[in-house]
N, CA, C and O atoms as a Tripos MOL2 file, in Angstrom:
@<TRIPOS>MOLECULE
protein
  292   291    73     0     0
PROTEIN
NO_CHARGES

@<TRIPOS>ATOM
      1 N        -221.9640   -2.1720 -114.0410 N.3       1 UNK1
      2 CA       -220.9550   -3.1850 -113.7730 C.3       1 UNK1
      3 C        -221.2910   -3.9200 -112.4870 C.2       1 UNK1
      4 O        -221.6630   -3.4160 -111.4270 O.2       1 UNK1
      5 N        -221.1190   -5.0510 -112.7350 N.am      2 UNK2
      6 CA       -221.1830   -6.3830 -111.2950 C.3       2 UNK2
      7 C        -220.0910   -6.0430 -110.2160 C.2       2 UNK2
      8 O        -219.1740   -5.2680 -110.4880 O.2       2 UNK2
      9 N        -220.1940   -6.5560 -109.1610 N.am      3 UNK3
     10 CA       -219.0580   -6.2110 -108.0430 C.3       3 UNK3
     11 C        -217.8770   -7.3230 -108.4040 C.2       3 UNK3
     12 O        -216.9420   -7.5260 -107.6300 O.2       3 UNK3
     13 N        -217.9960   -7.8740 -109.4050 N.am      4 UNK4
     14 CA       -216.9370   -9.0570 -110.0830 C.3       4 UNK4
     15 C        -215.9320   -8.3740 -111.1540 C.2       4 UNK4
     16 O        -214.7020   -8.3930 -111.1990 O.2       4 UNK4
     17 N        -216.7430   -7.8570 -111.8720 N.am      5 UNK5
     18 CA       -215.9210   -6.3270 -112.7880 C.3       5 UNK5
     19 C        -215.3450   -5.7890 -112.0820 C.2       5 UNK5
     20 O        -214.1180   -5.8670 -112.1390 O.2       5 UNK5
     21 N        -216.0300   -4.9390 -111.0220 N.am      6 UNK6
     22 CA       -215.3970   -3.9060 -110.2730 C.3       6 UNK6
     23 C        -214.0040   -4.0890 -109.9020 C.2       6 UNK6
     24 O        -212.9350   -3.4950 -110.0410 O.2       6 UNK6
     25 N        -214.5880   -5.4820 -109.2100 N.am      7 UNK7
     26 CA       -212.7890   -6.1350 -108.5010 C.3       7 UNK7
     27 C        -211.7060   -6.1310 -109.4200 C.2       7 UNK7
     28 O        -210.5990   -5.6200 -109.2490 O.2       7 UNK7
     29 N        -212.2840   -6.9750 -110.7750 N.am      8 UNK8
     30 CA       -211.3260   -7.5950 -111.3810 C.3       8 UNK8
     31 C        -210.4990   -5.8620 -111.9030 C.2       8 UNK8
     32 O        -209.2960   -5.6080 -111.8490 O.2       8 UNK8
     33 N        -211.3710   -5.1360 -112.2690 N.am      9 UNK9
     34 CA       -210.5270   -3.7100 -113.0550 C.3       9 UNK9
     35 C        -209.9710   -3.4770 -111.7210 C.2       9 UNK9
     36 O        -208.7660   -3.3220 -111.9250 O.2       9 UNK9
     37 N        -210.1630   -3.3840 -110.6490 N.am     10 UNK10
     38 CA       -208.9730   -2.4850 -109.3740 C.3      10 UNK10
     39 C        -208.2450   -3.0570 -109.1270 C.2      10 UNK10
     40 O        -207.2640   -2.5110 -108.6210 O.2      10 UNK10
     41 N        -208.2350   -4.7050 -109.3370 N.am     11 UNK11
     42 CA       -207.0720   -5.2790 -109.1810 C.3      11 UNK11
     43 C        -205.7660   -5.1720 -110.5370 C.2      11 UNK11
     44 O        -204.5750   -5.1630 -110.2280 O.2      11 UNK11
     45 N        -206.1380   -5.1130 -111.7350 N.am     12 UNK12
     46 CA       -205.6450   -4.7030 -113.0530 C.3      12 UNK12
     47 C        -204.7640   -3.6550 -113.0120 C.2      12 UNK12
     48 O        -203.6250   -3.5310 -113.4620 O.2      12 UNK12
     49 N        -205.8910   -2.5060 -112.0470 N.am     13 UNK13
     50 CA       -205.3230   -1.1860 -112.0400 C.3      13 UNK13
     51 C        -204.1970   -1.2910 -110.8310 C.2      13 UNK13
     52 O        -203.1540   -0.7240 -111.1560 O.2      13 UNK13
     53 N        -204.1800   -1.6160 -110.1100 N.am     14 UNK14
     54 CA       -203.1740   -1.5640 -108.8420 C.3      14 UNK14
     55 C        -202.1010   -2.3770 -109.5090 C.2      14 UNK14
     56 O        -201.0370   -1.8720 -109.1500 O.2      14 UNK14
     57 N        -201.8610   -3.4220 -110.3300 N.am     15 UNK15
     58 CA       -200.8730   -3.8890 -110.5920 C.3      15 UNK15
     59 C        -200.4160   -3.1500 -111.7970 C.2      15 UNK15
     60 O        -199.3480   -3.6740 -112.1130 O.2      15 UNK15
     61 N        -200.7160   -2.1280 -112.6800 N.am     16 UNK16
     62 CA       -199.7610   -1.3530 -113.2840 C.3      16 UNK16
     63 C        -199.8410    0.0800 -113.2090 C.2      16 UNK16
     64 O        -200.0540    0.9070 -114.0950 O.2      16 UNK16
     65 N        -199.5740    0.2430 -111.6670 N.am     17 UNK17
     66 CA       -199.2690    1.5190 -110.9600 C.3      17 UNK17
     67 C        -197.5120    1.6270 -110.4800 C.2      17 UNK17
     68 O        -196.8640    0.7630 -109.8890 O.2      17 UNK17
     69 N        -197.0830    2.8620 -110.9170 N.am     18 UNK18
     70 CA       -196.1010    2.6090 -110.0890 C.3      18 UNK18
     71 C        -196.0680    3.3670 -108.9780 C.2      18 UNK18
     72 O        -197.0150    4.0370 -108.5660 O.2      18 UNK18
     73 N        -194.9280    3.2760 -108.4450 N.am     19 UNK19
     74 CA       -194.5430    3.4840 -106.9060 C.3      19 UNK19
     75 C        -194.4040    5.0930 -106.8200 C.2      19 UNK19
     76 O        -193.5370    5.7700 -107.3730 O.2      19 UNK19
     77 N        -195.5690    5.5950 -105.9140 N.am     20 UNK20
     78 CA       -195.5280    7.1360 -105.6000 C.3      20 UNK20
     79 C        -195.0380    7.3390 -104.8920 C.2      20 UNK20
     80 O        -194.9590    6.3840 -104.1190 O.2      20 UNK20
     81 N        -194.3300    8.5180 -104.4610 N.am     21 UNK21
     82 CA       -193.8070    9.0880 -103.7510 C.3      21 UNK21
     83 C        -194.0330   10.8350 -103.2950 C.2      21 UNK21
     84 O        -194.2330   11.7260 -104.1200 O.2      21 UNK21
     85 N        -193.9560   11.0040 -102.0140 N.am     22 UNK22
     86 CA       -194.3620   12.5360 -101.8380 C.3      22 UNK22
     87 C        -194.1310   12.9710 -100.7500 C.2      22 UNK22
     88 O        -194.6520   12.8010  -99.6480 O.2      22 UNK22
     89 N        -192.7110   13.9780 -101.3710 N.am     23 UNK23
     90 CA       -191.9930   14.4090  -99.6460 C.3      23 UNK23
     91 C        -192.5730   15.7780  -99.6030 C.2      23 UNK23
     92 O        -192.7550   16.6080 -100.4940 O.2      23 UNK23
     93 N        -192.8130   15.7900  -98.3220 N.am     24 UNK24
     94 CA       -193.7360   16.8150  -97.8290 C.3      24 UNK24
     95 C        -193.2730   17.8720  -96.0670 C.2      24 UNK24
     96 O        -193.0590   17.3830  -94.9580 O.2      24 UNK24
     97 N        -193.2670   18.8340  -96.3280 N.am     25 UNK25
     98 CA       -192.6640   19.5390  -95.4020 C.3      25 UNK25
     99 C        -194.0320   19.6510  -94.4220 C.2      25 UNK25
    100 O        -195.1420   19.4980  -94.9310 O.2      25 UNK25
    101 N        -193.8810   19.9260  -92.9990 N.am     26 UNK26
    102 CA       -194.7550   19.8880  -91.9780 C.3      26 UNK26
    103 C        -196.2390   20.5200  -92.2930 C.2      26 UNK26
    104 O        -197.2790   19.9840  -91.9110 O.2      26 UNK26
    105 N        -196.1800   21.7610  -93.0600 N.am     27 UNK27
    106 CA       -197.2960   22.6070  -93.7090 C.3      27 UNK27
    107 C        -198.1410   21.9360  -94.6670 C.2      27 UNK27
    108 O        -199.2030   22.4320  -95.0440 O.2      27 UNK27
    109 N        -197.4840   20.2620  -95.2760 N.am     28 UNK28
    110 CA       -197.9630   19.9010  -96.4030 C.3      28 UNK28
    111 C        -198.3000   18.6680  -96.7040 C.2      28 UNK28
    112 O        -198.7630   18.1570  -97.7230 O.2      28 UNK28
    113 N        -197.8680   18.0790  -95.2040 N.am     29 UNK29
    114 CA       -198.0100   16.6600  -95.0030 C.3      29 UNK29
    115 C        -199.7940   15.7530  -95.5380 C.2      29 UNK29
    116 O        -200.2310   14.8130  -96.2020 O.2      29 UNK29
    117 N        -200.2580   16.9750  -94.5960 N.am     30 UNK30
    118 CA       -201.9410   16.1570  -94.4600 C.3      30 UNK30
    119 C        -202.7140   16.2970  -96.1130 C.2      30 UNK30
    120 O        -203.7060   15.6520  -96.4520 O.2      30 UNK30
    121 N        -201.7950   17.5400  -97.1940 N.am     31 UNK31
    122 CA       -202.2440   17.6030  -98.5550 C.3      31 UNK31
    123 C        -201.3320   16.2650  -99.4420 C.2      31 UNK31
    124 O        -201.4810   15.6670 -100.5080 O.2      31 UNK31
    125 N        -200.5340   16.2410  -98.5180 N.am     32 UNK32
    126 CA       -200.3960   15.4190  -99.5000 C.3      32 UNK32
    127 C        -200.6200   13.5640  -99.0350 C.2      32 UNK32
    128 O        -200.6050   12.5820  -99.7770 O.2      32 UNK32
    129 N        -200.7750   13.6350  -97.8460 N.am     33 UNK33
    130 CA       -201.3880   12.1930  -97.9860 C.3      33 UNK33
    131 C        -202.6680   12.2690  -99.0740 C.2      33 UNK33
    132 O        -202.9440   11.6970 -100.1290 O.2      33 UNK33
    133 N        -203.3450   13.3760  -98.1620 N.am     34 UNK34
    134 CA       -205.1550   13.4960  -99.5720 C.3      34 UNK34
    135 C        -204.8170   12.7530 -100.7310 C.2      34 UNK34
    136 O        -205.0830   11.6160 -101.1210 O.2      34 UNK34
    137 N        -203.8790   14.1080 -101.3630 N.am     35 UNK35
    138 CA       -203.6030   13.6730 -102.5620 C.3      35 UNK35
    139 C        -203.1480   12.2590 -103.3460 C.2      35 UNK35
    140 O        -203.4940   11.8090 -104.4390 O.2      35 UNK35
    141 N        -202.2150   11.7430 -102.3130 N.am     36 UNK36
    142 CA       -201.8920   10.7380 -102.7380 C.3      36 UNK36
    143 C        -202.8730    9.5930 -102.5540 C.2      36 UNK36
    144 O        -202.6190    8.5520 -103.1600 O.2      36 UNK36
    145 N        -203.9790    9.6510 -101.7840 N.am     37 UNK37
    146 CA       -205.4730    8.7570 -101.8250 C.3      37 UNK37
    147 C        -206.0100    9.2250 -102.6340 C.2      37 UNK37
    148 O        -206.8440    8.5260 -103.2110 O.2      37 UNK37
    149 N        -205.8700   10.2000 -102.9450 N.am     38 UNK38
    150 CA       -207.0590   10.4650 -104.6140 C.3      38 UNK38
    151 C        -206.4950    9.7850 -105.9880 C.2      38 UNK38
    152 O        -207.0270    9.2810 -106.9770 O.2      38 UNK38
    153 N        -204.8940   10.0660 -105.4760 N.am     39 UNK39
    154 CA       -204.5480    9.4290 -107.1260 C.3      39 UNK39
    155 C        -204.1790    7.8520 -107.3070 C.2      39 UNK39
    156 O        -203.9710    7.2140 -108.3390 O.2      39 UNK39
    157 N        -204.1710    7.3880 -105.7330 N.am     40 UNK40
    158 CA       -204.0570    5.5550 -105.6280 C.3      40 UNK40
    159 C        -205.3570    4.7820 -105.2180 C.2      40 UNK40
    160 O        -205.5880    3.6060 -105.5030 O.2      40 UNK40
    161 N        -206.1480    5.5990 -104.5260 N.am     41 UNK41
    162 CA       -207.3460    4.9490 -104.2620 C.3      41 UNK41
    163 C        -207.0240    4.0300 -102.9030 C.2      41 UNK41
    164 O        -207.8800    3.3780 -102.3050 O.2      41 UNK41
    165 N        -205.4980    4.1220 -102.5140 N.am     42 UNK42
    166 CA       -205.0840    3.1230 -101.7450 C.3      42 UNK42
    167 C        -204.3150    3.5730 -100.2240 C.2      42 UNK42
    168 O        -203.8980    4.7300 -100.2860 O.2      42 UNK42
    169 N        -204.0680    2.9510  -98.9940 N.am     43 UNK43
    170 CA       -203.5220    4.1840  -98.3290 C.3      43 UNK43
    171 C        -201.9360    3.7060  -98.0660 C.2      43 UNK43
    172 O        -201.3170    2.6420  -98.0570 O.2      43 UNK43
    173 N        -201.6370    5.1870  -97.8470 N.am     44 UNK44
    174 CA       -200.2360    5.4760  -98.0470 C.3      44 UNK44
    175 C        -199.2780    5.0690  -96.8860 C.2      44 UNK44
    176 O        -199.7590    4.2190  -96.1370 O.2      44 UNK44
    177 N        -198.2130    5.4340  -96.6280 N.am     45 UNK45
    178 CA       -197.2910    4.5810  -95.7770 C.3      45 UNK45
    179 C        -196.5480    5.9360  -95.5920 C.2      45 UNK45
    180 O        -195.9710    6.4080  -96.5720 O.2      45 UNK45
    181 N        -196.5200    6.6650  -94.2720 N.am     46 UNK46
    182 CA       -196.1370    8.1830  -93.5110 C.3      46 UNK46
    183 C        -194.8920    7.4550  -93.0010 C.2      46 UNK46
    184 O        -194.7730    6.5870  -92.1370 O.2      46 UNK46
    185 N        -193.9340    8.1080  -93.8460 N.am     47 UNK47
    186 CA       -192.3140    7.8720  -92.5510 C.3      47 UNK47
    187 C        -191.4520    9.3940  -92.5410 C.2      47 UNK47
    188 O        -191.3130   10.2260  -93.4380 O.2      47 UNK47
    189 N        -191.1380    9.3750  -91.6560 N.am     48 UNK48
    190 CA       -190.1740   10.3320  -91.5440 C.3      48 UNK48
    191 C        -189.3140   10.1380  -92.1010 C.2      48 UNK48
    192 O        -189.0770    8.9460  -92.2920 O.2      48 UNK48
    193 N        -188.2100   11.3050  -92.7720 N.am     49 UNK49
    194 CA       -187.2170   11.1000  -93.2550 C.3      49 UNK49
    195 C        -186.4550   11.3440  -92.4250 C.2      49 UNK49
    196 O        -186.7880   11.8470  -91.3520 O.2      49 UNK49
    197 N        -184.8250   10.9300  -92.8550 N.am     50 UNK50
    198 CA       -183.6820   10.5860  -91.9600 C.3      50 UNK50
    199 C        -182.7810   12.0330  -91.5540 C.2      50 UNK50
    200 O        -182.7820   12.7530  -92.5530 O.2      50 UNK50
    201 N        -182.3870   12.3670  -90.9630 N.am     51 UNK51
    202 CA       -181.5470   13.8250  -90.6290 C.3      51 UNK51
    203 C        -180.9370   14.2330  -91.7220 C.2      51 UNK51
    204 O        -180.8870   15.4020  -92.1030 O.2      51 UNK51
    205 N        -180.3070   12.9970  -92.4250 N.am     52 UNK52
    206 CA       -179.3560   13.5300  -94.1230 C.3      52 UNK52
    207 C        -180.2390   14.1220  -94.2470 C.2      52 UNK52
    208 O        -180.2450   15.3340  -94.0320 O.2      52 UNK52
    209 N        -181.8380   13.0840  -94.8520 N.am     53 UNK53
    210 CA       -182.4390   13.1630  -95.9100 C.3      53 UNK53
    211 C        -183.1590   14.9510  -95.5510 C.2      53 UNK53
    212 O        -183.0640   15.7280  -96.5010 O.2      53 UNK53
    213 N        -183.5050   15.2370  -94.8720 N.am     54 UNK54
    214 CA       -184.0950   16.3530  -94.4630 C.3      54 UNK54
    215 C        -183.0990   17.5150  -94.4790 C.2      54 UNK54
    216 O        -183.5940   18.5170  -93.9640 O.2      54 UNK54
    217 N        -181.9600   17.6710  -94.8740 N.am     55 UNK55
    218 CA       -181.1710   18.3150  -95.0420 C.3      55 UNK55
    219 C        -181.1350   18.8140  -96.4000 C.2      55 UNK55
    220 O        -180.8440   19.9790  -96.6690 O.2      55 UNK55
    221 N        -181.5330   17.6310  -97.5450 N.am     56 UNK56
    222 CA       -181.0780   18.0400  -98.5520 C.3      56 UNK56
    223 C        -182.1740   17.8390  -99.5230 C.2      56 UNK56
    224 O        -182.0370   17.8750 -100.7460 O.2      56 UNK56
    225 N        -183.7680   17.5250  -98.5860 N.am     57 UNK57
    226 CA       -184.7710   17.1490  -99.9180 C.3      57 UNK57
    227 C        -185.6550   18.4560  -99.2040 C.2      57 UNK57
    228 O        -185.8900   18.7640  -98.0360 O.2      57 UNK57
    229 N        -186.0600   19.1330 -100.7120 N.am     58 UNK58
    230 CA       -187.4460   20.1240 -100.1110 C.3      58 UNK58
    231 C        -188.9610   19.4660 -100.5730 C.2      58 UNK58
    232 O        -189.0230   18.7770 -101.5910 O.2      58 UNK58
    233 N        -189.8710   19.6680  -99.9510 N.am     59 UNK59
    234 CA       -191.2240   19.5320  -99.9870 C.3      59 UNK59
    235 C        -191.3580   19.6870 -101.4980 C.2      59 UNK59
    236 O        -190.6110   20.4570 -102.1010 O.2      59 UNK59
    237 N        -192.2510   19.0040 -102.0940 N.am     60 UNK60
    238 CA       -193.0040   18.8780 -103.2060 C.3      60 UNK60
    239 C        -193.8180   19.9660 -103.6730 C.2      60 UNK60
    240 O        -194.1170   20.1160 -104.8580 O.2      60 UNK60
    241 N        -194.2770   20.9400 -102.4720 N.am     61 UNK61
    242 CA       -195.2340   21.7780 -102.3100 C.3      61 UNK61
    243 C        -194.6240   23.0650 -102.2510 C.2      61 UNK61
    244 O        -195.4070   23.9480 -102.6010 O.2      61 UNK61
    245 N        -193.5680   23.4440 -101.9480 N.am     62 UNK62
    246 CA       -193.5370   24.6830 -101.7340 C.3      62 UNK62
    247 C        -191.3780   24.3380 -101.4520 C.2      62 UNK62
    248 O        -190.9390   23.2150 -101.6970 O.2      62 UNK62
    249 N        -190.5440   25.3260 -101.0200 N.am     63 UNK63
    250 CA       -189.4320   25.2530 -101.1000 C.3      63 UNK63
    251 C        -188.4460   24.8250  -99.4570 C.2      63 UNK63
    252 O        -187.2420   24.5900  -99.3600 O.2      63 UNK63
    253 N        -189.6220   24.8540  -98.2340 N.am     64 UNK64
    254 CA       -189.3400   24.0220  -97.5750 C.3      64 UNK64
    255 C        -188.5210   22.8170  -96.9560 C.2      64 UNK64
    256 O        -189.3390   21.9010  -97.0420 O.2      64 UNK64
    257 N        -187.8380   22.5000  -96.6130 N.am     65 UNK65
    258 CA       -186.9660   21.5980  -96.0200 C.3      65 UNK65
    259 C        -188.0710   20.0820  -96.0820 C.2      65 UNK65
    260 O        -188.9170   20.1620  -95.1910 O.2      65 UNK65
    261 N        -188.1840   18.9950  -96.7930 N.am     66 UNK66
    262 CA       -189.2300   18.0620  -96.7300 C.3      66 UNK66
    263 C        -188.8670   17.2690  -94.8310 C.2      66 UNK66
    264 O        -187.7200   17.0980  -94.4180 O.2      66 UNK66
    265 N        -189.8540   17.0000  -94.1910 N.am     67 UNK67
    266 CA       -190.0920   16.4380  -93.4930 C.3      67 UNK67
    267 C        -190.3090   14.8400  -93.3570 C.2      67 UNK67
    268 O        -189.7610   14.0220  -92.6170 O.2      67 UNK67
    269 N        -191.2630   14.7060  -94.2980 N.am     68 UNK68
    270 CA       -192.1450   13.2200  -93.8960 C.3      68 UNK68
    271 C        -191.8710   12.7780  -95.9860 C.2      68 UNK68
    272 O        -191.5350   13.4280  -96.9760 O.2      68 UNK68
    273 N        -192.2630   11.3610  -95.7010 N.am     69 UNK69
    274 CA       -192.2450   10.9250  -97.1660 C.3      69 UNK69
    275 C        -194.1140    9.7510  -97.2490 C.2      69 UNK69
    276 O        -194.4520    8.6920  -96.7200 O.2      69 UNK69
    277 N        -194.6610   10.5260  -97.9940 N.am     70 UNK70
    278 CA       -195.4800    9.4400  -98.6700 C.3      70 UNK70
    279 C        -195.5560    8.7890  -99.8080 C.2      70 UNK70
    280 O        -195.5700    9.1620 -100.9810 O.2      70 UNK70
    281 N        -195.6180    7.4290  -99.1270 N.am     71 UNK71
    282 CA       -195.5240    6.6950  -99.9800 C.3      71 UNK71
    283 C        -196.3150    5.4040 -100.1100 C.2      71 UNK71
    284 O        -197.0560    4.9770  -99.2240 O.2      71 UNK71
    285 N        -196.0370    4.6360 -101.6370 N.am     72 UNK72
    286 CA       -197.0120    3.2020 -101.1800 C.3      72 UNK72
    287 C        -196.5740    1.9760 -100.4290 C.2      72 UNK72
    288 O        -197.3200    1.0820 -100.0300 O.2      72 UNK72
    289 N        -194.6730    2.0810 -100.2230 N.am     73 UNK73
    290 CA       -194.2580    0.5460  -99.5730 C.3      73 UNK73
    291 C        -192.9690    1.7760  -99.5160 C.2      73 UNK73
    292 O        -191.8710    1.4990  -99.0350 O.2      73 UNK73
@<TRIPOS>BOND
     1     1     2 1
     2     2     3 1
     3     3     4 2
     4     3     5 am
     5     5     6 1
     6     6     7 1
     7     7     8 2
     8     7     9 am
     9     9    10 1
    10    10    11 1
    11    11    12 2
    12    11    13 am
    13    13    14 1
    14    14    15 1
    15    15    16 2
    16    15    17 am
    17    17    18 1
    18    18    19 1
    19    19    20 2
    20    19    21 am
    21    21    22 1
    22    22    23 1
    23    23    24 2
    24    23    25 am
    25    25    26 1
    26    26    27 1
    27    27    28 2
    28    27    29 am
    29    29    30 1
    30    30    31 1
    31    31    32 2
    32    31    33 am
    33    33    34 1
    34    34    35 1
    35    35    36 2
    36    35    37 am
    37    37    38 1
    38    38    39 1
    39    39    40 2
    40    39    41 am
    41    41    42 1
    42    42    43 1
    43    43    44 2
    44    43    45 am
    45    45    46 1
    46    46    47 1
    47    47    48 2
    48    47    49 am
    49    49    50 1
    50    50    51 1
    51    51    52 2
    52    51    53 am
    53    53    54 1
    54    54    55 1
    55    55    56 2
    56    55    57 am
    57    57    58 1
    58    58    59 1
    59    59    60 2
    60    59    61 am
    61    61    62 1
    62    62    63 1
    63    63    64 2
    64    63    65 am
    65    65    66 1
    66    66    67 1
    67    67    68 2
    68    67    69 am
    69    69    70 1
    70    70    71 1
    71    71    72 2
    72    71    73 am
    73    73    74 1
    74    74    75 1
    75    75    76 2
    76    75    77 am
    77    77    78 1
    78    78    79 1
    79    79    80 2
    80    79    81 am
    81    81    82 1
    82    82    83 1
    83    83    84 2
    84    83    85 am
    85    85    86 1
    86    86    87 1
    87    87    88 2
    88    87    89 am
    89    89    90 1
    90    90    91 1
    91    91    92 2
    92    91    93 am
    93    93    94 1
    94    94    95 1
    95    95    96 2
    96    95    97 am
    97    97    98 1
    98    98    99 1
    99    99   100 2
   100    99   101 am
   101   101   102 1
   102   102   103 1
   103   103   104 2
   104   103   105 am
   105   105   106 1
   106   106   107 1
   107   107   108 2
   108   107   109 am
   109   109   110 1
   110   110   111 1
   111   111   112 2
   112   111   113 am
   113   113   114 1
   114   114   115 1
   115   115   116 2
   116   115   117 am
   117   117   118 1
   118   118   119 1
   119   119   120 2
   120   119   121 am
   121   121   122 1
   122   122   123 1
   123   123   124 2
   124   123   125 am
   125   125   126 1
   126   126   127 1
   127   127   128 2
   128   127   129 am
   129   129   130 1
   130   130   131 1
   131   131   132 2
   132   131   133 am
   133   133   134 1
   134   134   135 1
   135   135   136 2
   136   135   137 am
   137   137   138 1
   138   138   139 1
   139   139   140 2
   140   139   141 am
   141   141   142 1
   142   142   143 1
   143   143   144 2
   144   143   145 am
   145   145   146 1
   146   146   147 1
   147   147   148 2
   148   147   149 am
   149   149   150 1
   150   150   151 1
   151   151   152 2
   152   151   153 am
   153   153   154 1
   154   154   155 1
   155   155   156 2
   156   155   157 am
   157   157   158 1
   158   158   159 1
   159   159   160 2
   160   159   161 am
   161   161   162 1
   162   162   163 1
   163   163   164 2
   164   163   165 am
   165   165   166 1
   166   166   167 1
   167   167   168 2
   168   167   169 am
   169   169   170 1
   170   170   171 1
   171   171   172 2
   172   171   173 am
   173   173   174 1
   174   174   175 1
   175   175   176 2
   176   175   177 am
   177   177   178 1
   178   178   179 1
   179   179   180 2
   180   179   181 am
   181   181   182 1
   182   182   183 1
   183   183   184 2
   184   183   185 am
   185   185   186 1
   186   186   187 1
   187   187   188 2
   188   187   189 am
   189   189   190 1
   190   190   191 1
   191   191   192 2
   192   191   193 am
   193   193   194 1
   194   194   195 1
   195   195   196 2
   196   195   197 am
   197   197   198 1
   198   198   199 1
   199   199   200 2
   200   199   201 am
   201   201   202 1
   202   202   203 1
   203   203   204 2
   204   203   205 am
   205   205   206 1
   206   206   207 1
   207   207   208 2
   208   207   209 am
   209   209   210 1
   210   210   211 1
   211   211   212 2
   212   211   213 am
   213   213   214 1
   214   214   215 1
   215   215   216 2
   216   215   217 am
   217   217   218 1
   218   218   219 1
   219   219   220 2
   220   219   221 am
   221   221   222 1
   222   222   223 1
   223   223   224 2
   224   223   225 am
   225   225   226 1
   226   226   227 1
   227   227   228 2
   228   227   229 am
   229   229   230 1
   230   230   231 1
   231   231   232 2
   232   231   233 am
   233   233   234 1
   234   234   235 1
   235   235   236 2
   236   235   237 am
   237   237   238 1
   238   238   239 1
   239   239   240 2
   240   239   241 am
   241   241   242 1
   242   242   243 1
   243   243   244 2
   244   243   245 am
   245   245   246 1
   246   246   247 1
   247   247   248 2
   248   247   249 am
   249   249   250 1
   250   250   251 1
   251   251   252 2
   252   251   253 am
   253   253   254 1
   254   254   255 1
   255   255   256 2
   256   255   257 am
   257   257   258 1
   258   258   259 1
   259   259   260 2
   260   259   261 am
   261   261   262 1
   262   262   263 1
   263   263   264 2
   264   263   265 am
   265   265   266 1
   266   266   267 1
   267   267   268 2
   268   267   269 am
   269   269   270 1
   270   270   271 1
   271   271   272 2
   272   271   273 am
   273   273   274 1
   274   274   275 1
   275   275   276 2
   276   275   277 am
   277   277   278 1
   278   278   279 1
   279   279   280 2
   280   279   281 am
   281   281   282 1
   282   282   283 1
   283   283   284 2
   284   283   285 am
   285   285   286 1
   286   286   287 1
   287   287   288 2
   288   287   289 am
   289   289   290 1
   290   290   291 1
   291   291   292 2
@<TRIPOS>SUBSTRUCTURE
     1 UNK1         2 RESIDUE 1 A UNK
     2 UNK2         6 RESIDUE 1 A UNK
     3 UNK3        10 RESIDUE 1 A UNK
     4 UNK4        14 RESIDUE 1 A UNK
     5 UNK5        18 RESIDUE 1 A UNK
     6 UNK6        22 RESIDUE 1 A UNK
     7 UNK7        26 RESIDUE 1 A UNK
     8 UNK8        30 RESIDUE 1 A UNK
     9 UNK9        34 RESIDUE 1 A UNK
    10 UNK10       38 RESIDUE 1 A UNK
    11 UNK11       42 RESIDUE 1 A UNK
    12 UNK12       46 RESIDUE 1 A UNK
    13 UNK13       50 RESIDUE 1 A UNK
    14 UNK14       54 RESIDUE 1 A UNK
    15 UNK15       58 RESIDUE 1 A UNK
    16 UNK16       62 RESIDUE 1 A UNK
    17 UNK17       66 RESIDUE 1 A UNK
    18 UNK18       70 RESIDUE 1 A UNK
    19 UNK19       74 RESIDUE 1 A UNK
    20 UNK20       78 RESIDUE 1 A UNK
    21 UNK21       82 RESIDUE 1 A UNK
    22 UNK22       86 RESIDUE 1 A UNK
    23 UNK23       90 RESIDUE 1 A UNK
    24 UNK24       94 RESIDUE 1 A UNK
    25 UNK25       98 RESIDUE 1 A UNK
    26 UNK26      102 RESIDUE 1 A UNK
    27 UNK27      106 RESIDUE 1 A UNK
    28 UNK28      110 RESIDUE 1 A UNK
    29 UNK29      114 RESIDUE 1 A UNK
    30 UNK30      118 RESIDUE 1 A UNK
    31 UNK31      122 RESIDUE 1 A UNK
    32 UNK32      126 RESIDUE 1 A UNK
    33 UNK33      130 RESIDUE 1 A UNK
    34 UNK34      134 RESIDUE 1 A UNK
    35 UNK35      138 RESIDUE 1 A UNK
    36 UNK36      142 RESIDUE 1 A UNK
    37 UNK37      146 RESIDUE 1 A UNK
    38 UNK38      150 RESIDUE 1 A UNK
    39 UNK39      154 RESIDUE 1 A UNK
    40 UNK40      158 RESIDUE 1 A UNK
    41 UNK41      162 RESIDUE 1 A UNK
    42 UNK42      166 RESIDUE 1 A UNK
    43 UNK43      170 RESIDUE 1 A UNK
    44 UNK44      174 RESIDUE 1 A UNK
    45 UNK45      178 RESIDUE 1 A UNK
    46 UNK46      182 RESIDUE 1 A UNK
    47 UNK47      186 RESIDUE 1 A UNK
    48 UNK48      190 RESIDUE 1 A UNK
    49 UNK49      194 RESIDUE 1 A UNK
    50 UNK50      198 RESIDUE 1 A UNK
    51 UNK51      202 RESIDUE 1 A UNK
    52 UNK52      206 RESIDUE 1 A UNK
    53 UNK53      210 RESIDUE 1 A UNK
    54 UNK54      214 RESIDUE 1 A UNK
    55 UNK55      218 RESIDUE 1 A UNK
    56 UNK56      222 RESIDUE 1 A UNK
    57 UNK57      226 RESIDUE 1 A UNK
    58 UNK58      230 RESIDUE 1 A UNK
    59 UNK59      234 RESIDUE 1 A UNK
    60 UNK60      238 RESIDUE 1 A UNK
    61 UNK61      242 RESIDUE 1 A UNK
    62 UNK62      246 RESIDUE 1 A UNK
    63 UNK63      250 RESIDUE 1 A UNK
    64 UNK64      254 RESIDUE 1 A UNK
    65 UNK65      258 RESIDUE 1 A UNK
    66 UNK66      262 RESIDUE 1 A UNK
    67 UNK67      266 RESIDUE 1 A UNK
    68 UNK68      270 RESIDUE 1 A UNK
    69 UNK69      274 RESIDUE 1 A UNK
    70 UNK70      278 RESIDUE 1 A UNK
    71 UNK71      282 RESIDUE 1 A UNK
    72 UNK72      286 RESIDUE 1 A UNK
    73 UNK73      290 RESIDUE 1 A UNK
């Protein structure tokens, strides 16, 4: 494939992706950014979650209190 293919399929592919998400407790943060660059190819957007939100969401990974949220926007 030409670097004209290449583009045109990653651009194809990024527009019918949807929106990931991955709350992640302190132990699980840095697996799951990885992860979430392996499965978007694209990089992710690290926010903390809010005092509620950390109250009542657990990590993706394990049963944890979630910390941080990755995501694409």
């Amino acid at each position: 494939m030409n670097e004209m293919c290449i583009t045109v399929w990653n651009i194809r592919k990024s527009k019918g992706m949807k929106k990931m998400e991955i709350k992640c407790c302190k132990t699980h943060v840095e697996h799951g950014l990885d992860v979430f660059v392996a499965k978007t190819e694209s990089y992710p957007i690290l926010t903390e979650l809010s005092e509620d939100e950390k109250l009542s969401t657990v990590c993706d990974y394990c049963e944890e209190p979630a910390l941080y949220l990755v995501a694409s926007s």
